[in-house]
mmCIF file of the N, C-alpha and C atoms, coordinates in Angstrom:
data_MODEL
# 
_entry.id   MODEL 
# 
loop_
_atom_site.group_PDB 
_atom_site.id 
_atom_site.type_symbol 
_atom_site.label_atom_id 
_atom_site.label_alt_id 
_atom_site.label_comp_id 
_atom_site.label_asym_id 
_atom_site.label_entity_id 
_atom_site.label_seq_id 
_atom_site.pdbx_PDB_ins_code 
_atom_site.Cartn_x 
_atom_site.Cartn_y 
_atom_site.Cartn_z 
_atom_site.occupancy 
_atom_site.B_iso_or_equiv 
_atom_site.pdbx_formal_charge 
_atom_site.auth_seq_id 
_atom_site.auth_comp_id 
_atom_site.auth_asym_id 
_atom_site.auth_atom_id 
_atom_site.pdbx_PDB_model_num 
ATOM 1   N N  . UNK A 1 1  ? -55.658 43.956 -47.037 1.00 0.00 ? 1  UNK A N  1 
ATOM 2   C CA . UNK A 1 1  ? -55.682 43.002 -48.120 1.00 0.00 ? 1  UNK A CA 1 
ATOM 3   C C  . UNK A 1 1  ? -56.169 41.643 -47.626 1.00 0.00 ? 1  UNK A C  1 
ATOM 4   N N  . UNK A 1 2  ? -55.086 41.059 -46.946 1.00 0.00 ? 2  UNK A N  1 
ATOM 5   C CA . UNK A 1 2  ? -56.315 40.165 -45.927 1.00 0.00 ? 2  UNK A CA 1 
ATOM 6   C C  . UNK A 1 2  ? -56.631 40.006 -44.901 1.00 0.00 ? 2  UNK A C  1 
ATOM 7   N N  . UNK A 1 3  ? -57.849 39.191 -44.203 1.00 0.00 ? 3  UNK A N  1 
ATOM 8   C CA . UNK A 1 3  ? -58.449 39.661 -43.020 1.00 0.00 ? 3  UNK A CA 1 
ATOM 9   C C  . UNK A 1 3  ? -57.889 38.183 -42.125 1.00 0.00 ? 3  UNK A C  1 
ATOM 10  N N  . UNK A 1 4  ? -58.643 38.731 -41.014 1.00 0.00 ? 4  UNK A N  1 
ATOM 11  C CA . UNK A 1 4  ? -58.850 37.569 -39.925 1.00 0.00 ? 4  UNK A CA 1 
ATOM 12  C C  . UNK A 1 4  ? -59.238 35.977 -40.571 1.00 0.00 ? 4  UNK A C  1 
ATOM 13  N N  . UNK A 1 5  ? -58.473 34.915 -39.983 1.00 0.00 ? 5  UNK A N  1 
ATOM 14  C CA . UNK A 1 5  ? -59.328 33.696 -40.517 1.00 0.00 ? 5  UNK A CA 1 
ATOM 15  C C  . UNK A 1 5  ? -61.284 34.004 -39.711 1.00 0.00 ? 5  UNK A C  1 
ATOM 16  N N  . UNK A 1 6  ? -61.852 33.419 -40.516 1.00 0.00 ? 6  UNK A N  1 
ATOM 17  C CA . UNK A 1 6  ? -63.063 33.186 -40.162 1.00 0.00 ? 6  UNK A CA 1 
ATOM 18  C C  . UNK A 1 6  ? -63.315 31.899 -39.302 1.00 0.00 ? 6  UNK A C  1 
ATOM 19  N N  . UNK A 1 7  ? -62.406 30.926 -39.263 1.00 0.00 ? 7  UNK A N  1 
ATOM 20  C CA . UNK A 1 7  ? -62.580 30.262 -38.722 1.00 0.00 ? 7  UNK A CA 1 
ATOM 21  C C  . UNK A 1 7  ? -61.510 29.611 -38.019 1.00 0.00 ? 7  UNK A C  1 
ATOM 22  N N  . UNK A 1 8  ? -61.217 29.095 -36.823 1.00 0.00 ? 8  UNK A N  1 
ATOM 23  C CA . UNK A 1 8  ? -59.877 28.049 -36.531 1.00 0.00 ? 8  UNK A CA 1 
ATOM 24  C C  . UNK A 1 8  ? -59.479 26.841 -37.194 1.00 0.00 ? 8  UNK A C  1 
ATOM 25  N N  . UNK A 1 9  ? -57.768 26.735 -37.460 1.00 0.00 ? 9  UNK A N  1 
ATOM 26  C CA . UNK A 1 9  ? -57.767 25.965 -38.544 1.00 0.00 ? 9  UNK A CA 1 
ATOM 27  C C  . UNK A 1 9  ? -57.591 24.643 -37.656 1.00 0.00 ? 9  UNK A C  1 
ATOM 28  N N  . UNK A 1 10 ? -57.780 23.597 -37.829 1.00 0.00 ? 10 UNK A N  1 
ATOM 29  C CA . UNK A 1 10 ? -57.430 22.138 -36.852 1.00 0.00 ? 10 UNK A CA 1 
ATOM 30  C C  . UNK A 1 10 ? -56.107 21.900 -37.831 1.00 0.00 ? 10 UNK A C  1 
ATOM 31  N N  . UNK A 1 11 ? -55.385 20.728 -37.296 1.00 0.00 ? 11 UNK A N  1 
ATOM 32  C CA . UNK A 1 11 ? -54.746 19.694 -37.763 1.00 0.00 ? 11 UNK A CA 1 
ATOM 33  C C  . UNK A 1 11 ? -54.786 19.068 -39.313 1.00 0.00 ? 11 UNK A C  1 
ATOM 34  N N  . UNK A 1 12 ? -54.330 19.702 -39.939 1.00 0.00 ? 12 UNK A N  1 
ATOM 35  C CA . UNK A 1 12 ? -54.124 18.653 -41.517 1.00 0.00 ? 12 UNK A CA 1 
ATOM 36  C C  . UNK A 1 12 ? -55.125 20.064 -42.442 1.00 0.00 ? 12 UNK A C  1 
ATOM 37  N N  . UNK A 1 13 ? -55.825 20.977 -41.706 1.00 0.00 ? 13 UNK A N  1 
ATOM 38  C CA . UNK A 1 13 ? -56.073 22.098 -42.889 1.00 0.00 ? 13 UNK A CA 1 
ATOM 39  C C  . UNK A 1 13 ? -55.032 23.164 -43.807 1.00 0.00 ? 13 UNK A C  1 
ATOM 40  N N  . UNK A 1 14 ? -55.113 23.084 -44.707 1.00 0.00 ? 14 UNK A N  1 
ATOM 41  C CA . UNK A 1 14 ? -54.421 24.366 -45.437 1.00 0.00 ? 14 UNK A CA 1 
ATOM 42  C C  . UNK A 1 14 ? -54.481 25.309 -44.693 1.00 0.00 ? 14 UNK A C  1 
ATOM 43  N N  . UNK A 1 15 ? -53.245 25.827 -45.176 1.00 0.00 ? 15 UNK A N  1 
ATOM 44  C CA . UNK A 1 15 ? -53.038 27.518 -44.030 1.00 0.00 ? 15 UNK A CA 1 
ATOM 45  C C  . UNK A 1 15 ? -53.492 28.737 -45.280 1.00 0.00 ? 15 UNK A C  1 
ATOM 46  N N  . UNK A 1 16 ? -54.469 29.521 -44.384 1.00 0.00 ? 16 UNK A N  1 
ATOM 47  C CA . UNK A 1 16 ? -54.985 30.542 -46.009 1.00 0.00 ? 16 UNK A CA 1 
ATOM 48  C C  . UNK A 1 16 ? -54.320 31.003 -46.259 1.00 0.00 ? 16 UNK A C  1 
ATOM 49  N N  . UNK A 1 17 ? -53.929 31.711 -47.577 1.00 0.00 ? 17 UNK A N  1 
ATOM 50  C CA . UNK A 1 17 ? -53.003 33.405 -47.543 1.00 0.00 ? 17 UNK A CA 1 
ATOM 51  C C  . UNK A 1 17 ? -53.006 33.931 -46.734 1.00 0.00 ? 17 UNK A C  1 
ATOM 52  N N  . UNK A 1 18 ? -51.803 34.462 -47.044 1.00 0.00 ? 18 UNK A N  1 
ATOM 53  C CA . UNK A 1 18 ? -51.181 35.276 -46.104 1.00 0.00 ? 18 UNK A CA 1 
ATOM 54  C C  . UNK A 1 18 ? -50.188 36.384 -46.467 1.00 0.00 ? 18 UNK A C  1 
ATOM 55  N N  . UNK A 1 19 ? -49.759 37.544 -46.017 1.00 0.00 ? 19 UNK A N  1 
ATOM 56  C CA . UNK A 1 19 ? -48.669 38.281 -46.334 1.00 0.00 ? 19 UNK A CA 1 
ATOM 57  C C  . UNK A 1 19 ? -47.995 38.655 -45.143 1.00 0.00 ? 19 UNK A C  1 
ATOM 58  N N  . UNK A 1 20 ? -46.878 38.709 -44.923 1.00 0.00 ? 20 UNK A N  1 
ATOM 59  C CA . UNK A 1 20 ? -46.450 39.281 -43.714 1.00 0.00 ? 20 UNK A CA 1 
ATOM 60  C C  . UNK A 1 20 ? -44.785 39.883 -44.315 1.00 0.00 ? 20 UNK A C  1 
ATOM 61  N N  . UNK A 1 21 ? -44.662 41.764 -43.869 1.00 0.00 ? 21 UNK A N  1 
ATOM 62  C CA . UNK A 1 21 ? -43.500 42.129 -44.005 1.00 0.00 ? 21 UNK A CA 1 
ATOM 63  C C  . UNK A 1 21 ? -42.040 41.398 -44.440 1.00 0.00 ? 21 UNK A C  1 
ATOM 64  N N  . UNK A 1 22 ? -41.317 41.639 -44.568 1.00 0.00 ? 22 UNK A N  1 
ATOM 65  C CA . UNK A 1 22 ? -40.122 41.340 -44.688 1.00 0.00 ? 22 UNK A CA 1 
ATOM 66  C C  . UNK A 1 22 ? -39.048 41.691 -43.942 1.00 0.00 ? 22 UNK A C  1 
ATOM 67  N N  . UNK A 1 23 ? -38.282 41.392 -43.250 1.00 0.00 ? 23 UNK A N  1 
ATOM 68  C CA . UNK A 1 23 ? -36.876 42.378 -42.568 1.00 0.00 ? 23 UNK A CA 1 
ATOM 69  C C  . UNK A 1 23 ? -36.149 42.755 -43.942 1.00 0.00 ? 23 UNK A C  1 
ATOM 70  N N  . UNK A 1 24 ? -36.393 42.700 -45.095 1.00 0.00 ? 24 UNK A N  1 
ATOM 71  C CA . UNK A 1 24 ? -35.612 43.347 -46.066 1.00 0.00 ? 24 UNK A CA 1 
ATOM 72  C C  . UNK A 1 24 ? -36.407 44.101 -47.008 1.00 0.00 ? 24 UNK A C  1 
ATOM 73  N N  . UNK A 1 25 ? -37.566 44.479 -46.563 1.00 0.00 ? 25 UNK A N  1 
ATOM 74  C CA . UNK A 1 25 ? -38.528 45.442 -47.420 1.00 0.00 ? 25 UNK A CA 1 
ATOM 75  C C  . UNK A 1 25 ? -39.371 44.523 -47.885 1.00 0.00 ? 25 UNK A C  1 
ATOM 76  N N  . UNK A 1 26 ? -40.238 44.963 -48.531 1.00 0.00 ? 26 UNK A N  1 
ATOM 77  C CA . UNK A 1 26 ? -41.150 44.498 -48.863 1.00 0.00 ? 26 UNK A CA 1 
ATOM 78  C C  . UNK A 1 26 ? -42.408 43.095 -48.462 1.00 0.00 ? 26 UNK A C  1 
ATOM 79  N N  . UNK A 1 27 ? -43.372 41.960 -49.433 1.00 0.00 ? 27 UNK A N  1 
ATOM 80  C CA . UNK A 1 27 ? -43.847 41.665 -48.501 1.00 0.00 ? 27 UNK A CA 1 
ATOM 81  C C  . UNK A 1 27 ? -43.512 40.093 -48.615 1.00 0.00 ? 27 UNK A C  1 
ATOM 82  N N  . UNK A 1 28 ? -43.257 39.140 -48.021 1.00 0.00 ? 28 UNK A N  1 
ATOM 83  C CA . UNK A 1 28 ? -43.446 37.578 -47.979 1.00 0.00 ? 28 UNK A CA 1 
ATOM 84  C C  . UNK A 1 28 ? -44.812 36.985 -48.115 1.00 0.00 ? 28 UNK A C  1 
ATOM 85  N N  . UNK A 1 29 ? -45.134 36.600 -49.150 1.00 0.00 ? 29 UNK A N  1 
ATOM 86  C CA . UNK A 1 29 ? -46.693 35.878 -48.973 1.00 0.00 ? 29 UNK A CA 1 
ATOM 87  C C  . UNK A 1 29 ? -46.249 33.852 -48.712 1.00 0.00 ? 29 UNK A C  1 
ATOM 88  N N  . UNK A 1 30 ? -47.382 33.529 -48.458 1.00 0.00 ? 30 UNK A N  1 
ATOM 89  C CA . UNK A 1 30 ? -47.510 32.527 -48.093 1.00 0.00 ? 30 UNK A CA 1 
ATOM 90  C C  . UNK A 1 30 ? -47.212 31.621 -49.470 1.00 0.00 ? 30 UNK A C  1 
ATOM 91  N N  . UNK A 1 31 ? -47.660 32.263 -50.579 1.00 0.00 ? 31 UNK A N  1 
ATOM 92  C CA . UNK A 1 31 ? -47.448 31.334 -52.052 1.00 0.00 ? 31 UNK A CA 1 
ATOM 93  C C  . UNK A 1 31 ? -46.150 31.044 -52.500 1.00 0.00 ? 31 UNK A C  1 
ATOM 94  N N  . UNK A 1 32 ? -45.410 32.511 -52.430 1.00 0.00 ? 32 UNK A N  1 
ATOM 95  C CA . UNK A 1 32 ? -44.115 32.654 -52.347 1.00 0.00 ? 32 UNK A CA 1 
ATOM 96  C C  . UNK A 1 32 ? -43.115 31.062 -52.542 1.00 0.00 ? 32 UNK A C  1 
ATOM 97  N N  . UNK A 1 33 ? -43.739 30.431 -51.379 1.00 0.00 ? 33 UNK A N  1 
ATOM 98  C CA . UNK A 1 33 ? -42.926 29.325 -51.288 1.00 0.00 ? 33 UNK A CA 1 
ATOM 99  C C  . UNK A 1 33 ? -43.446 27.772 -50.970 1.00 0.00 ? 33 UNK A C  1 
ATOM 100 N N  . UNK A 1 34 ? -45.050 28.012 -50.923 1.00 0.00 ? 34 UNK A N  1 
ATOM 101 C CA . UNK A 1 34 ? -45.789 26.853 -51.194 1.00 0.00 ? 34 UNK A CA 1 
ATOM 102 C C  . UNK A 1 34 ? -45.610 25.947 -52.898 1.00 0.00 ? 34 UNK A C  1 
ATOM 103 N N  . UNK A 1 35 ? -45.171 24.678 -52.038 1.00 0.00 ? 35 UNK A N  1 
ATOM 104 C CA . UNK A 1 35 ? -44.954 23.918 -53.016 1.00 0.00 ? 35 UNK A CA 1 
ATOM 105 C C  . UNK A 1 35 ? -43.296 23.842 -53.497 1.00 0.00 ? 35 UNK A C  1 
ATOM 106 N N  . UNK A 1 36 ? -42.659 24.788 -52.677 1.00 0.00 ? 36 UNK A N  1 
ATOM 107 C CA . UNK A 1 36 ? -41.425 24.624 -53.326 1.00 0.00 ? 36 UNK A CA 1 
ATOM 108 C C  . UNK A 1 36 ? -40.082 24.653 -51.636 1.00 0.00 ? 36 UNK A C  1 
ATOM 109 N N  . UNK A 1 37 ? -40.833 25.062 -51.045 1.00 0.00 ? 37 UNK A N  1 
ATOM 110 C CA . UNK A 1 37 ? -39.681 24.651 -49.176 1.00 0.00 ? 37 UNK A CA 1 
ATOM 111 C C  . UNK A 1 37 ? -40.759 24.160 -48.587 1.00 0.00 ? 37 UNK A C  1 
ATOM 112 N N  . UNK A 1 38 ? -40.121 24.090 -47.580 1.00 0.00 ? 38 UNK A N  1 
ATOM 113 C CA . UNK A 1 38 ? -41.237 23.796 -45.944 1.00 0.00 ? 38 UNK A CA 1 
ATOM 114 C C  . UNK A 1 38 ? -40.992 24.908 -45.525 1.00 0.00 ? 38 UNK A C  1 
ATOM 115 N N  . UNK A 1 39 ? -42.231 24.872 -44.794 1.00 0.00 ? 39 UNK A N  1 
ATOM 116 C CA . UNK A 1 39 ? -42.574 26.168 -44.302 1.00 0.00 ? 39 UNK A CA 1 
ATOM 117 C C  . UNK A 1 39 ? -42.900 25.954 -42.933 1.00 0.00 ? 39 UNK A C  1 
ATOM 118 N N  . UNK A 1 40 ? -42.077 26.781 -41.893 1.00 0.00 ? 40 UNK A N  1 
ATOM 119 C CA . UNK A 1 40 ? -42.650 26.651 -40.678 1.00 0.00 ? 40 UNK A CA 1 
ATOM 120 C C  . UNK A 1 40 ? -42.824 27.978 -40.051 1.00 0.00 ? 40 UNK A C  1 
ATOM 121 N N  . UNK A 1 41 ? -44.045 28.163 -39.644 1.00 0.00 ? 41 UNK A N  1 
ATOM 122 C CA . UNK A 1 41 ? -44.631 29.689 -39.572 1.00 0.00 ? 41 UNK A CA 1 
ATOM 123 C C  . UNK A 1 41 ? -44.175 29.516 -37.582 1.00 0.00 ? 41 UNK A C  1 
ATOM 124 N N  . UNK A 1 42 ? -43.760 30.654 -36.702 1.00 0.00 ? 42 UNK A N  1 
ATOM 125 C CA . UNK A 1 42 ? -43.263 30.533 -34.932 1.00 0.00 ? 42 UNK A CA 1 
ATOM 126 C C  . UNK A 1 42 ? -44.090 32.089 -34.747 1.00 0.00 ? 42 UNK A C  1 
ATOM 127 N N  . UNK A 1 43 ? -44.673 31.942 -33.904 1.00 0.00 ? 43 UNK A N  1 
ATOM 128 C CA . UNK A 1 43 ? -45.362 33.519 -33.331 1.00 0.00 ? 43 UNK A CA 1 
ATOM 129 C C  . UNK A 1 43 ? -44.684 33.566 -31.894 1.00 0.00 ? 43 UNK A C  1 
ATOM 130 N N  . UNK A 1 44 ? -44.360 34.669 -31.503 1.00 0.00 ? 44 UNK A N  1 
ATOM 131 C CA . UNK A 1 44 ? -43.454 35.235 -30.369 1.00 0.00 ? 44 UNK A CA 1 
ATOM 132 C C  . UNK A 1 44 ? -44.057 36.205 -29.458 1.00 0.00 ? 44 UNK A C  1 
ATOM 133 N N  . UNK A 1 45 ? -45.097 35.798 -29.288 1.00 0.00 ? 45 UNK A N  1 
ATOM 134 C CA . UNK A 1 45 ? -45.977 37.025 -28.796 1.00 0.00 ? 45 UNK A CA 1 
ATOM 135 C C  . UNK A 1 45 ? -44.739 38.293 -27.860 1.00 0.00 ? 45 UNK A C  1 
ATOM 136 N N  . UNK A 1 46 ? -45.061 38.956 -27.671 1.00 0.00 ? 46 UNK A N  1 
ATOM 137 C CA . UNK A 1 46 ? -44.171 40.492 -27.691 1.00 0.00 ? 46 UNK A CA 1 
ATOM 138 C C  . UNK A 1 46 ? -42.464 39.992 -27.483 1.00 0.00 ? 46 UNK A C  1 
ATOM 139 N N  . UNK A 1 47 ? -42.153 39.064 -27.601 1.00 0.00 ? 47 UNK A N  1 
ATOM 140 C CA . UNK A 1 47 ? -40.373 38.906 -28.448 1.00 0.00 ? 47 UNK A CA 1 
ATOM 141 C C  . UNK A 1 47 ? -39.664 40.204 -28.591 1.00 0.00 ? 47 UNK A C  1 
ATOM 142 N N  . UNK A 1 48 ? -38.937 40.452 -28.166 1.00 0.00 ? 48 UNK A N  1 
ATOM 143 C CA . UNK A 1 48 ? -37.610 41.461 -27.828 1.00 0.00 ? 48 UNK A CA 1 
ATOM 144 C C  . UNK A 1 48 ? -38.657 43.176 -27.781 1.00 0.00 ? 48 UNK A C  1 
ATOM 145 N N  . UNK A 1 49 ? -39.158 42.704 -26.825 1.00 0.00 ? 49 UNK A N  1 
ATOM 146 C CA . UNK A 1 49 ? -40.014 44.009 -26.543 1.00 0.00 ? 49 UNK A CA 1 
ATOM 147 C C  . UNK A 1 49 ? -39.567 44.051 -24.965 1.00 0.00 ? 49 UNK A C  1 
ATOM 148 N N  . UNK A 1 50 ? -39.682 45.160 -24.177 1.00 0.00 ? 50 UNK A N  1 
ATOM 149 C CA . UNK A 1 50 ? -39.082 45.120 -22.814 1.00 0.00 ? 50 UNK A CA 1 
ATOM 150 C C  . UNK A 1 50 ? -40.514 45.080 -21.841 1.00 0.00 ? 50 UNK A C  1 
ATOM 151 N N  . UNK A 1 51 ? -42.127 44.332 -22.202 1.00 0.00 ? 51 UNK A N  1 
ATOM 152 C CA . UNK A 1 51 ? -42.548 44.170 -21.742 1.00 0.00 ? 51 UNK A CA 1 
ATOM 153 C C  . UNK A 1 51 ? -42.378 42.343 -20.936 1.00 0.00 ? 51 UNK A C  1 
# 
């Protein structure tokens, strides 16, 4: 549904759509909650993996 950014985002750009799973089913999109919380997106590269 969606792809790779096409481009890198700098400082002060909009973050594109997005969807990413849920730990309670289904999916979280990025709209979801634009405009209505803050949003702070953390990547964990392999996070509770035993590598």
């Amino acid at each position: 549904m969606f792809g790779f950014a096409k481009k890198n985002l700098k400082i002060g750009d909009k973050a594109p759509e997005f969807a990413l799973p849920s730990h309670i089913g289904g999916k979280v999109r990025l709209t979801d909650y634009l405009d209505k919380k803050n949003i702070l997106l953390a990547f964990y590269p392999m996070d509770w993996t035993p590598v």
